[in-house]
C-alpha positions in Angstrom: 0.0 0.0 0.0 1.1 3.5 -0.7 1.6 5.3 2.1 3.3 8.4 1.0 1.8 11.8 -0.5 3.8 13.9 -2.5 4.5 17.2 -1.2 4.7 20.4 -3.8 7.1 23.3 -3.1 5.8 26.1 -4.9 8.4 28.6 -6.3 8.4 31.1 -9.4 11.2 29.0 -10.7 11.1 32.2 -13.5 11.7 34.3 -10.9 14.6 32.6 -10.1 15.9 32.2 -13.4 16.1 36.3 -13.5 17.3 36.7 -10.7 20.2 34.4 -11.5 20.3 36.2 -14.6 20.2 39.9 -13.2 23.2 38.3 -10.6 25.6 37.2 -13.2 25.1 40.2 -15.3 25.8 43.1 -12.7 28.9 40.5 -11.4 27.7 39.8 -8.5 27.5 36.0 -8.2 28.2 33.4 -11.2 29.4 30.1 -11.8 33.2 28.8 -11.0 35.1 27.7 -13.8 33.0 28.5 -16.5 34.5 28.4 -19.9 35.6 24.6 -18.6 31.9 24.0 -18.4 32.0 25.1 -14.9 32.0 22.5 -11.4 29.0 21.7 -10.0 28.9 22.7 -6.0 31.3 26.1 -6.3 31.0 29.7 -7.2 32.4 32.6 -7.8 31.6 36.4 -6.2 32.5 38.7 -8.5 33.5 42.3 -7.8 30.2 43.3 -6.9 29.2 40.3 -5.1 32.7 40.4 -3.2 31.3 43.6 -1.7 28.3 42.6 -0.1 29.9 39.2 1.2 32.8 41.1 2.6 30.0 43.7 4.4 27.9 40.8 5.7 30.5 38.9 7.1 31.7 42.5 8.9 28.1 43.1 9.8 28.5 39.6 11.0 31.7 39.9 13.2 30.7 43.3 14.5 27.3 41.8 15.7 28.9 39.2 18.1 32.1 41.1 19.3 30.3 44.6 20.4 29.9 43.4 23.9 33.4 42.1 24.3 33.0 38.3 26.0 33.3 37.3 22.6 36.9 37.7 20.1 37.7 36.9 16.7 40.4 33.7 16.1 41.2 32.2 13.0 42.6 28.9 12.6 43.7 26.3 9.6 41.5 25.3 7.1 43.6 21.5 6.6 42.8 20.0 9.9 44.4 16.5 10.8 42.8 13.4 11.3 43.2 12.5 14.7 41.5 16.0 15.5 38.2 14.5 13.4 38.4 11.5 14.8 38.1 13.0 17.9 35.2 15.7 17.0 33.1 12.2 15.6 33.5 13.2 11.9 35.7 10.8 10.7 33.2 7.9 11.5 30.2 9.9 12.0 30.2 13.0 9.3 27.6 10.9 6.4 25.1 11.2 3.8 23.4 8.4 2.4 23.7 8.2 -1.5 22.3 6.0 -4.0 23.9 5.1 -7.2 20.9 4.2 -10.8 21.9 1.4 -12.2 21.2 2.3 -15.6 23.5 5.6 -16.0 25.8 5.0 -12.8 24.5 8.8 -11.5 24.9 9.1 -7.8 22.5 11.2 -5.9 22.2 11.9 -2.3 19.7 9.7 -1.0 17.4 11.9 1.0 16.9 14.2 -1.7 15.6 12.0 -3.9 12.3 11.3 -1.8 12.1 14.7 -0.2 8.2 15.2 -1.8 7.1 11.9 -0.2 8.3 12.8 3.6 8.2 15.9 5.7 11.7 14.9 7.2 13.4 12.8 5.0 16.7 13.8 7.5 15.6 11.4 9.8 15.1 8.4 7.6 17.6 5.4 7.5 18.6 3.8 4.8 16.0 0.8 4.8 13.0 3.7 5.3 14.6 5.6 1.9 15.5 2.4 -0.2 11.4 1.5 0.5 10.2 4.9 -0.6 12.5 4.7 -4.0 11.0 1.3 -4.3 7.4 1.9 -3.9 7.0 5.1 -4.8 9.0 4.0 -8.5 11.1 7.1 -8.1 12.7 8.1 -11.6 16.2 9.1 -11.6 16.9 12.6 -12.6 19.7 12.0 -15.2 17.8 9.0 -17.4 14.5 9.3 -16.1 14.9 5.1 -15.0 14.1 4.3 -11.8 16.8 1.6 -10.9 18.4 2.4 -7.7 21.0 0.8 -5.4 21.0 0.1 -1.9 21.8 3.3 -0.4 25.1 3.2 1.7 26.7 6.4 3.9 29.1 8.2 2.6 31.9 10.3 4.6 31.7 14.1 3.1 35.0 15.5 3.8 37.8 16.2 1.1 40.7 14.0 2.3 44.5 14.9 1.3 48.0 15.0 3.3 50.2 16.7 5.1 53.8 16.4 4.4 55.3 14.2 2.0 55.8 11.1 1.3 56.6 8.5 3.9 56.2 11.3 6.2 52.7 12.6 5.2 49.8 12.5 7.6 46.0 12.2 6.7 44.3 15.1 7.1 41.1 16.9 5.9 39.6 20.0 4.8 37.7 21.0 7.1 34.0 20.4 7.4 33.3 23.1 10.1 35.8 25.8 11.5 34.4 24.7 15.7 37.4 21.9 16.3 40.2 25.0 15.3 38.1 26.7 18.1 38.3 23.7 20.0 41.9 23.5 20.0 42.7 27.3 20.6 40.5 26.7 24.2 43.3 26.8 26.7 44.5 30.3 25.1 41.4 31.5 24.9 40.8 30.9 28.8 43.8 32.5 29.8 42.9 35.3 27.1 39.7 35.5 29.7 41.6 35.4 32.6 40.2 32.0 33.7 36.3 33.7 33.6 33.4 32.0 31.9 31.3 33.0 30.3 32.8 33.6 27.1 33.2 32.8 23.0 35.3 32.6 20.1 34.0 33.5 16.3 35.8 32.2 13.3 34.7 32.9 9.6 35.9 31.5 6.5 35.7 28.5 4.3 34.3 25.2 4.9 34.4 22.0 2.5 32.2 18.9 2.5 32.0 17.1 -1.0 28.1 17.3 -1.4 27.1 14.2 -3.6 24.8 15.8 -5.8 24.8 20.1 -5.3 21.8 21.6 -6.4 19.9 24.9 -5.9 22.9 27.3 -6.8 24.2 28.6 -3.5 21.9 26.6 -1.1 24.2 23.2 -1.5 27.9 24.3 -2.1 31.3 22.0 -1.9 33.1 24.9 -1.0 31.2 27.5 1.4 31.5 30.6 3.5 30.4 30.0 7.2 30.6 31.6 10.3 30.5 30.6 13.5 30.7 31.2 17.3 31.5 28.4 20.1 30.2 30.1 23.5 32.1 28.8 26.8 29.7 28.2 29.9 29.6 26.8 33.3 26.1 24.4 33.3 26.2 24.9 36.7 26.1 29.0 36.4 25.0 30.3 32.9 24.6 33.4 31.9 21.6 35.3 32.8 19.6 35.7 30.4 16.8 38.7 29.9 14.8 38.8 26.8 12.0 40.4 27.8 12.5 43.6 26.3 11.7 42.3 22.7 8.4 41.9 22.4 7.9 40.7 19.2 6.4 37.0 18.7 8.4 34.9 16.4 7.7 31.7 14.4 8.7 28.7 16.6 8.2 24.9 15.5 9.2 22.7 18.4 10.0 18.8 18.6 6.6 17.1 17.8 7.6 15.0 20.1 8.3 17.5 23.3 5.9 20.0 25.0 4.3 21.8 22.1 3.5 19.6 18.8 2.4 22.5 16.3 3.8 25.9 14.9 3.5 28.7 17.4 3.7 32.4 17.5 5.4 33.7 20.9 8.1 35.8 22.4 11.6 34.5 23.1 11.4 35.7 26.4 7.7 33.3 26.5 9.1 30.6 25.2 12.0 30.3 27.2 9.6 31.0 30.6 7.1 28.4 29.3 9.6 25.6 29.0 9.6 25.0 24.4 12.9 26.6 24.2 14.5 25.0 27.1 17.8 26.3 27.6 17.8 29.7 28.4 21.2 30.3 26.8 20.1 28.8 23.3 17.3 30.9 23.5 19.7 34.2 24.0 21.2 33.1 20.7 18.0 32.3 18.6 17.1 35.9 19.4 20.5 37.3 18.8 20.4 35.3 15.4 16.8 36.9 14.4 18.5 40.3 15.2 21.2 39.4 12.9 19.0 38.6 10.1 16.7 41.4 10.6 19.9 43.4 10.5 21.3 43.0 7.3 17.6 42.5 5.3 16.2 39.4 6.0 12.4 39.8 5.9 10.6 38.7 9.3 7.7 37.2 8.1 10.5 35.2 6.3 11.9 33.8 9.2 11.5 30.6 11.8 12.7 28.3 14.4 12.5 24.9 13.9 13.7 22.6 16.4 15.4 18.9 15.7 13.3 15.9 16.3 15.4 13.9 18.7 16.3 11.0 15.6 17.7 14.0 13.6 20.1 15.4 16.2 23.7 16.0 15.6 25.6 13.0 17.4 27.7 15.9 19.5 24.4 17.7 20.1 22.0 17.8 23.5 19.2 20.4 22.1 19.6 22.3 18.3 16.9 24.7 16.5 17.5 25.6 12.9 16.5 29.1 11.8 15.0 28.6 8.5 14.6 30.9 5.9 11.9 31.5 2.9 12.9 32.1 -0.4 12.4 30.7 -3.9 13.7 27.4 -2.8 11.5 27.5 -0.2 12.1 26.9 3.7 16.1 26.7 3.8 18.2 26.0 7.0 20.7 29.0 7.0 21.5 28.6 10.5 22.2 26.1 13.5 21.8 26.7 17.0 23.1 23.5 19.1 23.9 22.9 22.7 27.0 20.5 22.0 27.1 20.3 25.9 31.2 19.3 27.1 31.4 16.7 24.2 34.3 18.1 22.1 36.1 19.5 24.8 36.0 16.2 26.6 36.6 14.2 23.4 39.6 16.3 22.3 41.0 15.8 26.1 40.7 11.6 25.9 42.1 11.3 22.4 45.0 13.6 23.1 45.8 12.9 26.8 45.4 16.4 27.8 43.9 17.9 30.8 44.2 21.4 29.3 40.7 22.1 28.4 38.6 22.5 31.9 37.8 25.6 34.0 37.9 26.2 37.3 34.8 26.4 39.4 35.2 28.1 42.7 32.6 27.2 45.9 31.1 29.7 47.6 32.3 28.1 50.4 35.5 26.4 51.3 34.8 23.1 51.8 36.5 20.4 54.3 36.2 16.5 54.1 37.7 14.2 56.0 39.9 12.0 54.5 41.4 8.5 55.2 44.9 8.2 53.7 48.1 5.6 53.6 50.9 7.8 54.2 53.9 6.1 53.5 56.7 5.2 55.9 60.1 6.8 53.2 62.5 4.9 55.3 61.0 1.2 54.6 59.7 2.4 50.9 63.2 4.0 49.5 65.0 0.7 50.4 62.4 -1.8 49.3 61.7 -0.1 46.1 65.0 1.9 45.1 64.5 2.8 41.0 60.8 2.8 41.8 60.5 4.6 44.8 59.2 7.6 43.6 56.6 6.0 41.4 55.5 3.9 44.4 55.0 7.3 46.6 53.2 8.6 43.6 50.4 6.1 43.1 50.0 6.4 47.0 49.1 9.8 46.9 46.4 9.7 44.3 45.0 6.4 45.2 41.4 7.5 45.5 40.2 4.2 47.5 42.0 3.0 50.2 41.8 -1.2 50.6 40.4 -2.4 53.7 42.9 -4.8 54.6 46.3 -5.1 53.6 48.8 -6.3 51.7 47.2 -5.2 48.2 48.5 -4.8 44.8 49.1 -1.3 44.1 49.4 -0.1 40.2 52.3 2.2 39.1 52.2 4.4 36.6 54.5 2.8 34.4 52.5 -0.2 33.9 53.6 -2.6 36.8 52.5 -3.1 40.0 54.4 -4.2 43.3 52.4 -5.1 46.9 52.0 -2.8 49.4 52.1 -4.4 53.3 51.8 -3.1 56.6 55.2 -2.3 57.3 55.2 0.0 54.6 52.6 2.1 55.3 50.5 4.0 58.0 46.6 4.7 57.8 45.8 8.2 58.7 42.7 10.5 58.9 43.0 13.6 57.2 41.3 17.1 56.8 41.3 18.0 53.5 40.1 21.6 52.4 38.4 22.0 49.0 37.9 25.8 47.1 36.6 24.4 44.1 36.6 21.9 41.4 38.0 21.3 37.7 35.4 20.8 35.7 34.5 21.0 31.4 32.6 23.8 30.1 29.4 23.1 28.0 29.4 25.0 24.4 26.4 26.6 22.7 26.7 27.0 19.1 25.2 29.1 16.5 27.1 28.3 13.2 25.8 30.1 10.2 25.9 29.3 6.5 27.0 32.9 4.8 26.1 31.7 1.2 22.9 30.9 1.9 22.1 33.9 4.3 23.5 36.2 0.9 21.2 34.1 -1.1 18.0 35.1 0.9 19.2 39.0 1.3 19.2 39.2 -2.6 15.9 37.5 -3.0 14.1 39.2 -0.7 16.0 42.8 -1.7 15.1 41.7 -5.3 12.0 43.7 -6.9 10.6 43.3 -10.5 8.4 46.6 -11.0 7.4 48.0 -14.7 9.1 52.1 -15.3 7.9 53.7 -18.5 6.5 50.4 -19.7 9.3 48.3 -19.2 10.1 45.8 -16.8 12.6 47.0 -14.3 14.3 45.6 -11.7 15.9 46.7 -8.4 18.0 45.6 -5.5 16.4 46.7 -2.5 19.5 45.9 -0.2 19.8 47.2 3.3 23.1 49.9 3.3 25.4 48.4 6.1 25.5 45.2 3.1 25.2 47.4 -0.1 28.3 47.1 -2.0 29.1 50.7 -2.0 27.4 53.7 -0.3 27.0 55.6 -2.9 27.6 56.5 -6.6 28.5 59.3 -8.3 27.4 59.6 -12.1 28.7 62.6 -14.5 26.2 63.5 -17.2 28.7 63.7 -19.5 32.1 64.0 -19.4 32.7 67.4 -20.6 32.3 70.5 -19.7 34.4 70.2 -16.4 32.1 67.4 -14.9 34.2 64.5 -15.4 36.8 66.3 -13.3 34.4 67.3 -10.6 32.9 63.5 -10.7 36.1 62.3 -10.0 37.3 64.7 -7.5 34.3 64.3 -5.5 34.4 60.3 -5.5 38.0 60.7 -4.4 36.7 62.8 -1.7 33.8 60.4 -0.5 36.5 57.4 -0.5 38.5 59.1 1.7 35.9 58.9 4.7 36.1 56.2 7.3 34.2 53.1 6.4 32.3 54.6 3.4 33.1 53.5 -0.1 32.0 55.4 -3.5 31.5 54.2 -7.2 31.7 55.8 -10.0 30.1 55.2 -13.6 30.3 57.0 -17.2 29.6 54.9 -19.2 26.2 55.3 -21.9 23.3 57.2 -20.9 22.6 58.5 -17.4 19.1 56.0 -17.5 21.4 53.2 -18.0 23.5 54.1 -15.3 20.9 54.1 -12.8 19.5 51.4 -13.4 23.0 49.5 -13.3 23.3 51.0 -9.9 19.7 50.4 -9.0 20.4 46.6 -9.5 23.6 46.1 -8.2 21.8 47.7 -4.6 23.4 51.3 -4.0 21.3 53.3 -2.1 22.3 56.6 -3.3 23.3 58.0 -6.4 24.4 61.5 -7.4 24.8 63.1 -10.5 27.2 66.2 -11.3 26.0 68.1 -14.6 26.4 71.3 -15.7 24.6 73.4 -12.9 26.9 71.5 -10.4 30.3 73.4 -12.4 28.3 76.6 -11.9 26.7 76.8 -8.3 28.2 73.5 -6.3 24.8 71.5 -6.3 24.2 68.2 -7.4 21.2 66.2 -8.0 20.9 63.1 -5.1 19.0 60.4 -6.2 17.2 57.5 -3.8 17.4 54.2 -5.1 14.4 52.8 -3.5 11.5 55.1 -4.9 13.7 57.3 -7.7 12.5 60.5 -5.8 15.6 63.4 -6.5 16.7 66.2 -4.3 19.3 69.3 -5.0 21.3 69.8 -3.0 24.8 71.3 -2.1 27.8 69.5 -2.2 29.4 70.2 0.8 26.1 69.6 3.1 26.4 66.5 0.6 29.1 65.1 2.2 28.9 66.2 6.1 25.2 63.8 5.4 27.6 61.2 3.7 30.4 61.3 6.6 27.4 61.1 9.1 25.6 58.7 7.2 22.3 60.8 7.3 21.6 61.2 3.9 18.2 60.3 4.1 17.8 63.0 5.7 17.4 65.2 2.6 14.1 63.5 2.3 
């Protein structure tokens, strides 16, 4: 029996095929390698679209660090194994794929029946291989529908360090966290032994998708960015949300408290038990903030939480934020609780004790303690060589035998026996100010390529100007690729000199950055600049050589102002240009 519905994603797959067109035209995003015939999975920004990465990721970096718990690190990109193997991804880092039989394509395997479940994630291998069976799914490539068993396969790009004989497996890495990971015990003296606190990292990530798809949403090579937040579970942060009122789109764990999509405050949800960890919930709302910040739409916007069977193996609690766009609901970011499972990991596999913190008691604490002190002149003799291993493992035997002799182990691997003579049982009070302990991590890691993605679909606006269809870029200004433009109406006359003169003097203010176009007719220049996103564009003509005015132009609505040029610039410098209007 046929137990599966096929679900529809509706897009305006048109839409998308303009915008893609409008992207690589005004160089702002476009496929890698082209006149090869290009590589599925990778992209290039192009000068434009360099721009407005480079200004996200800023807006990005500046959004975590303004409060100063949190620095900036950067670590390599080739990791070596043994650090993987630790962090689980080695043996634990898989997609299932599938292989037709007919053409030899390989596909990943949850994609293929993502219309016939909601969560196709959380599906084995026997659950997809029965939905490809039953539900006679056609391959892509051939249109057969001849499928293998599907089997995991590990994502990461392997290579070496070293050469030769000497080499060592490594891997690009899947995720920057472990290079966080490893920079701990710098970053807690950097703190001055304090938690709370965190570490960001952007730059690239690699994961050899089996079969990329949907332009920037599935990417081999990728920008991320993410932040691995240091806490005591026993003290975390305080958190106090309750100043942002507005109700956001949550969908928890069907299988936890709530079991439908709600509308409700962070500040609620976190009070009412669905998001349950008050200091995941501090970064869902920090990561809607974010978004909001550089031009995500809000309607656009929800939480989703994992279902337990879809949770990360490092990974106590995790809510994806979810974006809407042509391709419909995308995870662009991850917000996990990977509790102490790295640090503790990365401390067995390396035999390190390097990556705890110290918790102080409120209260000195005294025990009483029952030792074997031992009696040096019978021991030294006895034991020469060994003595000192032999005092060793007496001081940090944790339980003391009842009766004696016993076998006591040494450090070195052997073991002698401890008798009477040797030793004398003692009571002791021992004082204790704290504890060692490992810190719990909360993670929000974002995918930049994606976020981009959404900022230029939802900036993206088709509207008809003088009968024509004409398109703008609606971008916010802290991720526009340049402030402002400034456009000569011809080069004569003493305005192509005054053009330049005044871009050079708008380039020369503090984080602002000027373009300048002449080329064709002044209607052709706007509209390059109206898709490419700059807010503001000003024109020098001939009434600019005679009285210092110039015409300021707002991309958004097309409405024009005179004004002068130095008040022009003050507004600039001050970034109050809008005042004009």
């Amino acid at each position: 029996m046929n137990t599966h519905s096929k679900v529809h994603n509706m897009t305006d797959e048109k839409r998308i095929e303009r915008l893609s067109a409008m992207l690589k035209r005004r160089g702002i995003i476009l496929p890698a390698f082209e006149i090869y015939g290009g590589v599925s999975g990778l992209i290039d920004y192009g000068p434009v679209g360099a721009s407005i990465r480079r200004r996200v990721i800023q807006n990005w970096i500046e959004h975590w660090t303004i409060n100063g718990d949190i620095v900036e690190i950067d670590s390599p990109t080739v990791t070596p194994e043994n650090v993987l193997v630790a962090s689980g991804h080695v043996g634990e880092f898989n997609d299932l794929m599938t292989q037709c039989e007919k053409c030899a394509s390989a596909f990943r395997a949850d994609q293929l029946v993502e219309g016939y479940h909601p969560n196709p994630d959380i599906l084995g291998s026997k659950e997809i291989d029965e939905i490809l069976t039953i539900e006679k799914i056609k391959c892509p490539n051939c249109n057969q529908s001849q499928w293998t068993s599907s089997k995991p396969m590990n994502l990461m790009f392997g290579t070496k360090i070293g050469a030769m004989k000497s080499s060592r497996q490594a891997y690009m890495r899947p995720e920057t966290a472990q290079g966080m990971f490893m920079l701990y015990p710098s970053l807690y003296r950097h703190f001055r032994q304090k938690l709370p606190f965190g570490a960001i990292q952007t730059g690239k990530g690699y994961r050899n998708e089996i079969s990329p798809r949907q332009g920037m949403i599935r990417l081999r090579e990728f920008n991320m960015a993410e932040l691995e937040y240091f806490i005591d579970p026993e003290d975390p942060p305080i958190v106090d949300l309750s100043k942002n009122k507005e109700e956001i789109t949550l969908i928890p764990d069907p299988n936890g408290k709530e079991h439908k999509e709600i509308k409700i405050s962070f500040q609620n949800a976190i009070d009412n038990g669905v998001i349950k960890d008050s200091t995941v919930g501090y970064f869902l709302s920090r990561t809607w903030d974010f978004l909001i910040g550089v031009g995500i739409e809000p309607s656009k916007i929800r939480f989703r939480q994992h279902e337990g069977s879809e949770m990360a193996h490092y990974a106590e609690d995790c809510w994806d934020c979810e974006i809407l766009g042509e391709h419909g609901w995308i995870e662009c970011v991850g917000i996990a609780n990977r509790t102490c499972h790295d640090l503790l990991s990365h401390e067995k596999h390396s035999n390190s004790n390097s990556l705890r913190a110290w918790r102080e008691f409120d209260e000195v604490k005294v025990e009483n303690k029952e030792i074997l002190a031992p009696k040096t002149s019978v021991l030294g003799p006895m034991f020469r060589g060994k003595a000192g291993l032999v005092l060793s493992a007496l001081e940090n035997l944790e339980n003391i035998p009842d009766s004696l002799p016993f076998n006591l182990d040494l450090d070195d691997g052997s073991n002698v026996q401890i008798t009477n003579e040797m030793v004398e049982r003692k009571m002791i009070n021992n004082s204790i100010a704290g504890e060692w302990f490992t810190p719990h991590v909360i993670e929000p890691a974002f995918g930049i390529d994606r976020i981009i993605w959404h900022i230029l679909d939802h900036a993206y606006e088709e509207i008809e100007k003088e009968g024509e269809k004409y398109n703008l870029l609606k971008l916010k200004e802290s991720v526009a690729p340049a402030d402002v433009i400034v456009l000569p109406l011809f080069e004569k006359d003493g305005m192509g000199i005054e053009a330049r003169r005044l871009n050079s003097q708008i380039n020369q203010m503090k984080g602002v950055k000027c373009l300048i176009d002449s080329s064709k007719s002044i209607g052709r220049r706007y509209a390059r600049a109206d898709e490419i996103g700059v807010p503001w564009a000003i024109t020098v003509d001939h009434q600019t050589i005679d009285d210092g005015t110039v015409t300021v132009r707002r991309r958004d609505d097309q409405k024009q102002i005179r004004t002068d040029i130095n008040q022009l610039l003050t507004l600039i410098n001050s970034n109050m240009v809008s005042t004009l209007f």
